[in-house]
N, C-alpha and C positions, 0 to 999 in steps of 0.2 A: 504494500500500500504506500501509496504515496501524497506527501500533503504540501502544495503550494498556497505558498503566503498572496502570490498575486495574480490581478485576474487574469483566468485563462481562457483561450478561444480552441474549440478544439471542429474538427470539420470530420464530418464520418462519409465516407464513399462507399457506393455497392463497388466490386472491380469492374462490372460490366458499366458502368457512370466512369468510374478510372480512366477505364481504357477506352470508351469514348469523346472522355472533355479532354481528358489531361497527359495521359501517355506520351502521345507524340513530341508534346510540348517538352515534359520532364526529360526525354529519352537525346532530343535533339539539343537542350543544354550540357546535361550529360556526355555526350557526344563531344559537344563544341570545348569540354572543359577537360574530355582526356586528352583531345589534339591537343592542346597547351601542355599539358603535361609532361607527353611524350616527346615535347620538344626540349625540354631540359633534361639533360644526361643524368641529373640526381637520381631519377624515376626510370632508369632504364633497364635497371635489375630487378624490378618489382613487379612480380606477377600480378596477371590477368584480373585474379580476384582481387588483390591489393588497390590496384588502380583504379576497380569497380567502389571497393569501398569509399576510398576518398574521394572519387567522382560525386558520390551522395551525397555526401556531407558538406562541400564546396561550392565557393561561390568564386565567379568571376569579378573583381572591382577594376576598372579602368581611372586611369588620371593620366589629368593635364601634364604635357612638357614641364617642369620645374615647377609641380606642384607640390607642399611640402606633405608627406604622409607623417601624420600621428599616430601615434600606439605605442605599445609597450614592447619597444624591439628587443631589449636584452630577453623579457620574457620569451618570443618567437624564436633569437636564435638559439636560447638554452635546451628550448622543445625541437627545435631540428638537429643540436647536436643527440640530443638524446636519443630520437628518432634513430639518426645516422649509426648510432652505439649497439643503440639496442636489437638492429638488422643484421649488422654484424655478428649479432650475437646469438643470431637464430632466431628471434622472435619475429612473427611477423604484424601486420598493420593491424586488425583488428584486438590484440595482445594491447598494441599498442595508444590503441584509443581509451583499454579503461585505464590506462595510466594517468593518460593528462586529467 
């Protein structure tokens, strides 16, 4: 059981609703988001299912030419060395998700 403090919207689909409103939609970001992927060498040793996983879970963000990005980058690179460590070490990507 689980108990969130704040409000929640939750959406329930039949699959047959799924697969005809939103599939193609979901499938084709999906799509669009392992081609980037696979274009960085980091991701080249990462099987099939690995790459499905993190397809799901991922978003595309684009920016401007010498836009400044905010975040909490030493956090991001601690979690990609980690990542990087932890592959090496035989674990694979969804191991790796209940970690963060």
């Amino acid at each position: 059981m689980h108990v969130v403090a704040a409000v929640v919207e939750l959406l329930l689909l039949r699959k047959h609703d799924f697969d005809t409103v939103l599939k193609a939609t979901i499938m084709k970001e999906w799509t669009h988001i392992k081609k980037c992927l696979l274009e960085i060498p980091y991701f080249e040793g990462w099987s099939a299912a690995d790459i499905q996983d993190i397809c799901m879970q991922s978003k595309i963000l684009n920016f401007a030419d010498g836009e400044t990005i905010l975040g909490n980058t030493r956090l991001f690179i601690r979690i990609l060395k980690n990542i990087r460590l932890n592959m090496k070490n035989g674990r694979n990507f969804k191991e790796l998700l209940k970690m963060v």
